[in-house]
N, C-alpha and C positions, 0 to 999 in steps of 0.2 A: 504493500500500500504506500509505497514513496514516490507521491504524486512528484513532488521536485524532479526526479530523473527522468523525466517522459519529455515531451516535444509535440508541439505541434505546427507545421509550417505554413509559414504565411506566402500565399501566392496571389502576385499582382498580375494583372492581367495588360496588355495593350497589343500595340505592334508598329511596325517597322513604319508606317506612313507618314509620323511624325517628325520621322529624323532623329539625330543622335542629339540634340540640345535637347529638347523636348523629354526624350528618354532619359536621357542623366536628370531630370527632374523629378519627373516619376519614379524613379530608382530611390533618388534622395528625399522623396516626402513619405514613400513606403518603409524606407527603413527607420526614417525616424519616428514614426508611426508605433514602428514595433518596438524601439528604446524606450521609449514614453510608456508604450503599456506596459513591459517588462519592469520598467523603472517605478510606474505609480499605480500600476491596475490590480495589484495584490492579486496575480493570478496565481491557481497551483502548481501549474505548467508551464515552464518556459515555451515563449512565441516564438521560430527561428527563422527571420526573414532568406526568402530568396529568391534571386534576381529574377528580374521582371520576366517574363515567357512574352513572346511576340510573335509566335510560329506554333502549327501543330507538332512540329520535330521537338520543339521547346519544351512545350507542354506536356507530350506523352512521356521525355524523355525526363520531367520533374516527377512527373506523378510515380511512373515505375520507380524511381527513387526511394519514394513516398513510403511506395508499398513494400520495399526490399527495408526501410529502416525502421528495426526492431523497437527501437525510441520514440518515433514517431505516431502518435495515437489519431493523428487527423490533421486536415489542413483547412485552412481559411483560405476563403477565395475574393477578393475586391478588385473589381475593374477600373481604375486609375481612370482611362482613357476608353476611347470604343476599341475592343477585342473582339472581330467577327466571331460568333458563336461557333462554325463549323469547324473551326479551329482545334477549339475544343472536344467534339466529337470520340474521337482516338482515346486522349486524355482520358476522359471521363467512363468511358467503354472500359478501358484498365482500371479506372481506380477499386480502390481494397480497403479504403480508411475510411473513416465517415470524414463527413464535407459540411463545413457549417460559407455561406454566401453571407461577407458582414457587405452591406449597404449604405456606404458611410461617403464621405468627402473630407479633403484634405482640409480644405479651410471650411468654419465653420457659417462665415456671411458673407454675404455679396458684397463686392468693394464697390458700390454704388456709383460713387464718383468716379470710378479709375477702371471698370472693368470693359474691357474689347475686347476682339475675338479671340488673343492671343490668348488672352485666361480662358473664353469660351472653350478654344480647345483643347486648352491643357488639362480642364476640369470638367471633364465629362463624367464622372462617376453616374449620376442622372440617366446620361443615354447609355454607357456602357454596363452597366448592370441589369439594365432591363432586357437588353441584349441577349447577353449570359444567363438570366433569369429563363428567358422562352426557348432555349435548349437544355437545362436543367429540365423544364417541366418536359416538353417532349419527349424527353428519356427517361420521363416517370424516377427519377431518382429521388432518395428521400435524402434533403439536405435541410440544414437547419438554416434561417436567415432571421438576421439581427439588422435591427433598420435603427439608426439613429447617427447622432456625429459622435466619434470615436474617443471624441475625451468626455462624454455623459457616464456616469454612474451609473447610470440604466442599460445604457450596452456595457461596460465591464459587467454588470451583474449578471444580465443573461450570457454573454461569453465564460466566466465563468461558470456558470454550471453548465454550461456546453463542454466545456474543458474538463471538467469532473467527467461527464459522463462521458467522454472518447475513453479516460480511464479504465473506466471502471467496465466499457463494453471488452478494450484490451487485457484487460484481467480474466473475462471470462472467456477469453478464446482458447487458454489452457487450464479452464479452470478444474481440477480436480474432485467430484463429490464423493464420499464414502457412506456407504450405510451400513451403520451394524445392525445388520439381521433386516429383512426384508418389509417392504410394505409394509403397515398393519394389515389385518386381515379380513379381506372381501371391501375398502376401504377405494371407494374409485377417485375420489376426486383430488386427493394426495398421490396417485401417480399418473402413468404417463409415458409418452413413447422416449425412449431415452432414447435410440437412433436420432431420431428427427428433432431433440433437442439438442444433440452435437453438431448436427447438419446445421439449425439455423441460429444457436443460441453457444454454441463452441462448449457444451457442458461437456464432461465425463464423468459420466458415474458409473461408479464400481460397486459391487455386495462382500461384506468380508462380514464371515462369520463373528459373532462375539467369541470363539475361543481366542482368535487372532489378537484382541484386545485383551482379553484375558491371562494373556501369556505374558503382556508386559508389564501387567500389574503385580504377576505373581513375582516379577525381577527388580519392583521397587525398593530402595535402599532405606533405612530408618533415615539417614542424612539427606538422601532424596526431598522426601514426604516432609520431613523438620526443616527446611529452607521455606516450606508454600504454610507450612502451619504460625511460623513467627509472622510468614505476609498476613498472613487472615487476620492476625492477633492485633497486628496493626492498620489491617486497613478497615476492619469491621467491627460495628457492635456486637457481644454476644449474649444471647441468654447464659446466665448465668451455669450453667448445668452442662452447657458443651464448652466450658475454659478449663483450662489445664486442670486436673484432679477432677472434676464434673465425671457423675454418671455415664452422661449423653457425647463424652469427650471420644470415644472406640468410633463412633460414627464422623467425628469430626477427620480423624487419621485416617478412616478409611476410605471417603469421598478426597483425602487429599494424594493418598495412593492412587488411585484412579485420574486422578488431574495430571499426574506427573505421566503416567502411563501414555491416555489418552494424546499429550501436548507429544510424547517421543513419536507414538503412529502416525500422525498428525505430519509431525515437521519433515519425519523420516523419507513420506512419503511426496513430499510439498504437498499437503490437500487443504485448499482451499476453503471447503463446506460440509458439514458432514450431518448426518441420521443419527437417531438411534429409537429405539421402539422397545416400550415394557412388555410385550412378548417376550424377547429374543431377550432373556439376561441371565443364560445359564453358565455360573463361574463367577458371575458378580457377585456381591453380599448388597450392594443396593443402587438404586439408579442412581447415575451419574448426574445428578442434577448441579451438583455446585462446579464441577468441572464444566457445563454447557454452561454455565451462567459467565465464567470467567472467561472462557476462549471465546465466546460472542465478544465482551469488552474489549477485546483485542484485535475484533477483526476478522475472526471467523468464522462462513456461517452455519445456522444451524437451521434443523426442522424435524418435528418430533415424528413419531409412530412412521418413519420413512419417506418422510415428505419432501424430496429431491430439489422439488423446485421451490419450493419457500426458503429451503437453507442458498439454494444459486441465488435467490433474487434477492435475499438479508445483504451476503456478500458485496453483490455489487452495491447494493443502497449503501453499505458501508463504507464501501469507497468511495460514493460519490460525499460521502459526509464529512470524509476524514480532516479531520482539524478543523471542522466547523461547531458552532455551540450546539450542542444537544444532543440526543441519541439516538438512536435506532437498537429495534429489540424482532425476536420471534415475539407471535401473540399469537393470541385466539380468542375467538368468541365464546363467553360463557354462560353471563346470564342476562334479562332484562330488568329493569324497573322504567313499569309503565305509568308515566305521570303526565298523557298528553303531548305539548312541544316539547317539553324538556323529560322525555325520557330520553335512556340512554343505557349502555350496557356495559356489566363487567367484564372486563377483560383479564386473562389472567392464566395460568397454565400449571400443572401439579407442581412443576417445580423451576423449567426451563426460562426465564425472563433475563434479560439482561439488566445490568447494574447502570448502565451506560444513560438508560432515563431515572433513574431513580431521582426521587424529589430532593434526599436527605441519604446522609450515611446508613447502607444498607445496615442489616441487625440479621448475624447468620445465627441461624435456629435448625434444630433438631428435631422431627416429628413423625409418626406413621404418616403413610402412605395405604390408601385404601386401595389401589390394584397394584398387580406386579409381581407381589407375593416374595419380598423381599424385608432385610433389616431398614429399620426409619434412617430416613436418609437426611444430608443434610441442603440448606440452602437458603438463600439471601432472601430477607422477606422486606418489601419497600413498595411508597406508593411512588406515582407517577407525576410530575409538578406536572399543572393546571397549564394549559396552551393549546396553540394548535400545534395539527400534525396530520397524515397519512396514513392509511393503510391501504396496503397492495397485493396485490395475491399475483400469479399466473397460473392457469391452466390448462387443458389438453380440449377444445372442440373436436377433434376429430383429423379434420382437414388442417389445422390451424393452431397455435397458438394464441392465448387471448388474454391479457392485461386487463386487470381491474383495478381503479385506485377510487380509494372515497376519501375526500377532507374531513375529519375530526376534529372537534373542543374539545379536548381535557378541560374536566372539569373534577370539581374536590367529590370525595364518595358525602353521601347523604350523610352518616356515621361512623364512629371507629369501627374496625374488623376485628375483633381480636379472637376470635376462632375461627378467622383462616389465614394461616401462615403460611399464605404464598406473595410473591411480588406481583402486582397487579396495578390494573390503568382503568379510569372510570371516564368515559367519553359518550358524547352526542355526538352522531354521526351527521354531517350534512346532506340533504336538507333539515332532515328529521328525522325520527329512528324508522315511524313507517313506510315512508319515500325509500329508504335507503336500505335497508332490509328489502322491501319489494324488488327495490329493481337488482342490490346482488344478486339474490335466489334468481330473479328471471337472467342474468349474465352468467350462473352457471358454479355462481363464485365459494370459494373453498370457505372452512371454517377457521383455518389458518390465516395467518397474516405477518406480515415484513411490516413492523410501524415504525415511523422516523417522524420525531420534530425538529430534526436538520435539515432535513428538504422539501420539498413542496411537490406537486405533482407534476411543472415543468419538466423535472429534474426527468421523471419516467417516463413523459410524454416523447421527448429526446432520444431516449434509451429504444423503446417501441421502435420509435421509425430508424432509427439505424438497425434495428434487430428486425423491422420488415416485420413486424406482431400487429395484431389485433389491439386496440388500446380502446376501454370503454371508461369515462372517470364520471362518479356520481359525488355534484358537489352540492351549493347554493341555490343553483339554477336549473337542475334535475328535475323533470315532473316525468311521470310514470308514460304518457304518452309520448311526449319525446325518444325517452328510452327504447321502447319499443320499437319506434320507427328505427332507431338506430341502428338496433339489433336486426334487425331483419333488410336494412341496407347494406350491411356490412354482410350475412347471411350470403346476398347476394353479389356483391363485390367478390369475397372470395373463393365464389362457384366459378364465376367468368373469369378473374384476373387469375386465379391464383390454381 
């Protein structure tokens, strides 16, 4: 997740009819362009200007570039001057990266008094991008375009989470997933064609038995496990009963045996995201719950009862989030409290939540677990501060993958919990709970969820159309008959196109 080492390249657009004064111009306001944002735009990717393309030889011979450099997550495209689109053609036929079209101009106003044709034609970005705009759409390519003047805060902001997410799609084209122990069972809407998601979404995922994990655990060292038990000590509140001498303390060493286990399969193997399911936990003494809790905070993801694709799509949310304020977590849908417009539902999970939104310093607790049919396991129990936020699912139509994201309030629970000691989130979902309950179930959408109050739904929207998915978002503006049409435009979109 070291968004700093990545790249994305800036390509200007013109051609040779200007003459060489003209182009040494263009050359010198594109790359000062890229110093500036480098220098003040707080991206998390360095921009890396390069020369101007003025030919299709130019141009295919940048792009292929583009594509061979491992570093490179995507390119921006601005047309300085008019750049015949067909130029482009070739180019854009090879490209392999996503393509964000920024829309911008070098100066910001019209020199009223002093402007003549010579600036007319030195500053065409106006005509030249629209140019370049109606050969983009004609090749049906999914590019991203940001319209404004280039030193606004409103285009750094959406360019950066364009930058984010070229990441975090590059992330997932080797991204690793492991599941211990398979599916849950007879559970359709947690998987999925895993072929056809390496095909369009770069996953792999693998099944390795729980012995395979269990064999690491049985190799943990007391000095191991005594390094991760002094971190808990300091980095969490505890019940009284699982601190050193406590009853509930055997349960505390054993979920941190299994953290040290889990993190060696993990790294050993570079895997990115991984499963696990209370079926499948023969060799364990209890689920691993405080070890999913922690390697989420760190960036890798997760998804219960074999859920492939909620742990890939945590992942990338994570990246697109990294070193931004707030968190992202696995979740689920639990329960409701119906109170009109301001209902709203628990969210929450037996044990899996990450720490990462927690309100306040988690408080790690010991407690039975009602399935499983294991020793009480331990893990971080915390509420969720009050904001918005997201939740996103993806799942399997058939023909398609399809993206679901709803806008959420956090908001504070009605009462304290104190008999249930899980980490949990209490939100109203936008529009309302019955708008938005209706129209997931009619989208098809999991019980599972990737939530993030680091991103917003641009961030997936982005994600989708470079990944060429289905994207359906129920926010504000959502009314049940809309939806519908959608559903069933799209329905048909991807009988014909796709």
């Amino acid at each position: 997740m070291n968004l700093p080492a990545y790249e994305v390249w800036f390509i200007t657009g013109s051609q040779h009819l200007y003459g060489d004064e003209i182009l040494k111009q263009v050359a010198g306001h594109s790359l000062k362009m890229v110093e500036e944002l480098n220098a003040t735009a707080g991206f998390p990717t360095k921009l890396i200007w390069k020369p101007t393309v003025k030919s299709s030889e130019e141009i295919l011979s940048t792009i292929i570039a583009a594509n061979s450099e491992e570093k490179c997550v995507g390119i921006i495209t601005w047309m300085h001057t008019f750049s015949p689109a067909k130029m482009w053609i070739a180019g854009l036929k090879a490209l392999r990266k996503p393509i964000c079209h920024l829309h911008t101009q070098f100066n910001s106003e019209i020199p009223w008094s002093e402007i003549d044709m010579d600036f007319m034609n030195l500053n065409q970005s106006a005509h030249g991008d629209r140019e370049f705009g109606h050969i983009v759409s004609r090749m049906k390519l999914g590019v991203k375009v940001v319209v404004g003047y280039w030193k606004d805060r409103e285009v750094w902001e959406r360019l950066d989470k364009w930058l984010r997410v070229c990441n975090a799609w590059a992330d997932a084209q080797d991204m690793k997933i492991a599941r211990f122990g398979d599916n849950m069972n007879n559970v359709a809407v947690t998987d999925g064609d895993k072929v056809d998601a390496e095909l369009r979404l770069g996953y792999h995922v693998d099944y390795y038995p729980i012995g395979d994990l269990v064999g690491y655990v049985e190799k943990v060292t007391p000095s191991e496990y005594g390094v991760l038990l002094s971190e808990y000590d300091k980095m969490y509140e505890f019940e009284p009963e699982a601190r050193e001498g406590g009853k509930k303390r055997t349960s505390v060493v054993e979920a941190a045996r299994i953290e040290v286990a889990m993190r060696k399969f993990l790294e050993e193997r570079k895997i990115k995201a991984f499963t696990t399911n209370f079926n499948a936990l023969h060799g364990l003494h209890q689920l691993p719950g405080l070890a999913c809790q922690r390697l989420m905070s760190e960036g890798i993801g997760f998804g219960a009862e074999g859920d492939w694709k909620t742990a890939a799509l945590l992942r990338s949310m994570k990246v697109m989030a990294n070193g931004l304020k707030g968190g992202t977590s696995f979740m689920e849908d639990y329960t409701y409290n119906f109170d009109g417009k301001n209902s709203a539902i628990l969210q929450a999970h037996m044990l899996e939540v990450c720490p990462s939104i927690a309100a306040a310093r988690p408080r790690l607790e010991v407690h039975p677990l009602g399935i499983g049919g294991k020793a009480d396991p331990a893990r971080l129990v915390f509420n969720t501060a009050s904001g918005r936020g997201i939740a996103a699912t993806i799942v399997d139509m058939g023909n398609r993958f399809r993206m679901i994201v709803n806008d959420v309030e956090i908001i504070d629970t009605k009462a304290p919990l104190p008999k249930l000691p899980v980490a949990r989130a209490y939100w109203k979902p936008m529009p309302d709970l019955m708008t938005s309950a209706h129209a997931w179930i009619l989208a098809g959408g999991t019980h599972h969820t990737s939530f993030s109050v680091a991103i917003d739904n641009e961030y997936l929207e982005d994600f989708a159309q470079i990944a060429d998915i289905e994207m359906l978002v129920i926010d504000r503006n959502t009314t049940i008959g809309n939806f519908k049409k959608d559903i069933k435009l799209n329905d048909v979109y991807y009988k014909i196109m796709k």
